[in-house]
N, C-alpha and C positions, 0 to 999 in steps of 0.2 A: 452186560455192562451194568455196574451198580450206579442208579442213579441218588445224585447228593444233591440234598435240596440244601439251600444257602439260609439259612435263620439268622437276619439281621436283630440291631438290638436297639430301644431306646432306652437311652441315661437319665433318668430322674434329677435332677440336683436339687437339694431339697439340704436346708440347715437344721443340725438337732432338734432345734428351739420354736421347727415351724411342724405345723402338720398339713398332711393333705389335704384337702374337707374334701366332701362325698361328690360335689360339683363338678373340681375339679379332677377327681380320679373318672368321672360318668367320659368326661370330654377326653381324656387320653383315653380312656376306651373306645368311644366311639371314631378320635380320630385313625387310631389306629388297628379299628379291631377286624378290618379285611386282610392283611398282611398275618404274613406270623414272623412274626416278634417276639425276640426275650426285652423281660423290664431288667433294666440293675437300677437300682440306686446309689447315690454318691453320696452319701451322707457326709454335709459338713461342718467339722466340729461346730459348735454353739460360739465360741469367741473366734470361729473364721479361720481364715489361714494368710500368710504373708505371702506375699506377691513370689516369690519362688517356688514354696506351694504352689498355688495358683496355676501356674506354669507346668509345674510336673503333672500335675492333674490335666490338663492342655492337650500337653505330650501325649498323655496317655490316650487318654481320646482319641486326638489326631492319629495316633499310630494303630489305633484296635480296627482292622479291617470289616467287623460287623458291623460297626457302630452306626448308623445312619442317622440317627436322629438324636437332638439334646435338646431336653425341656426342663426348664429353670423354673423351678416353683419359686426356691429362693432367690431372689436376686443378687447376682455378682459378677455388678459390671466389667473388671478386667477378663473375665473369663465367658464373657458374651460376648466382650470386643472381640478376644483373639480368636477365640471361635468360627466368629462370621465373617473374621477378616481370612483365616486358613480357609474357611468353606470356600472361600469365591478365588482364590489366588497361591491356594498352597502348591501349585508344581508351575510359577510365572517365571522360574527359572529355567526348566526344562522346559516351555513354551519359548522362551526367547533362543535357548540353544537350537530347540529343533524346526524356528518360527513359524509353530503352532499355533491354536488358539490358546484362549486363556482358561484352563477349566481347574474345577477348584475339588476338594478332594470326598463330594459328594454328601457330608453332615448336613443335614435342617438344622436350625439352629431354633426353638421357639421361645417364647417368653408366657409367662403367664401374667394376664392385665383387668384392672374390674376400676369403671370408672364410678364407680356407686360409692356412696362414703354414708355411713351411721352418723346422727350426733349419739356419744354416749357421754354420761355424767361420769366424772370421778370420785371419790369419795370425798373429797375436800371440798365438791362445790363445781368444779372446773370443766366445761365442756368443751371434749375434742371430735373431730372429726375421726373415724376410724374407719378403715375398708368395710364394704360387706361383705359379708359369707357369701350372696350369690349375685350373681351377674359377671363372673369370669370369663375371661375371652381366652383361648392361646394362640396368639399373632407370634 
């Protein structure tokens, strides 16, 4: 009998316009590097997508049976809501039908967060506060 080893995957999401820095690719490594995992990326466009977008992209996720994990380098709140909210409560229909418990359809959902902030000057004179490169967390 052929044994089939199951290779889950984690989603990258990450906008044109951002890059990874070397920190936070060290911490998806290390979070995930006892598993075997494929990475995909989601690359999305640089001016974003419309809330339908958003959605089909969702979809897609929700329905790829690898998929375990999603990690948002870029931030995009509608699609970290619906995410977290299918992770915990995607089949609360067929739990009520078969009065079940509540189990949700098994995605991590993580964010990337750095409470550190630069002062940098601008060229005009003007000082903003800007993230650091390091002190990344993925909560």
């Amino acid at each position: 009998m052929k044994s089939t080893k199951r290779i889950d995957k984690v989603i990258i999401v990450i906008n044109e316009a951002h890059l990874l820095l070397t920190e936070q690719q060290e911490i998806i490594k290390n979070k995930f590097n006892n598993k075997h995992y494929d990475y995909e990326n989601l690359s999305v466009p640089m001016g974003g997508w419309n809330l339908e977008q958003m959605e089909d992209e969702v979809q897609k996720i929700k329905n790829d049976p690898h998929c375990n994990h999603v990690v948002f380098v870029s931030p995009i709140p509608y699609m970290i809501k619906r995410l977290s909210y299918i992770s915990g409560y995607a089949h609360i229909d067929h739990c009520r039908l078969a009065n079940g418990p509540l189990v949700g359809n098994n995605t991590f959902v993580y964010v990337f967060h750095n409470d550190k902030r630069e002062k940098k000057e601008l060229p005009n004179g003007k000082i903003i506060q800007a993230i650091a490169k390091t002190g990344w967390q993925l909560v």
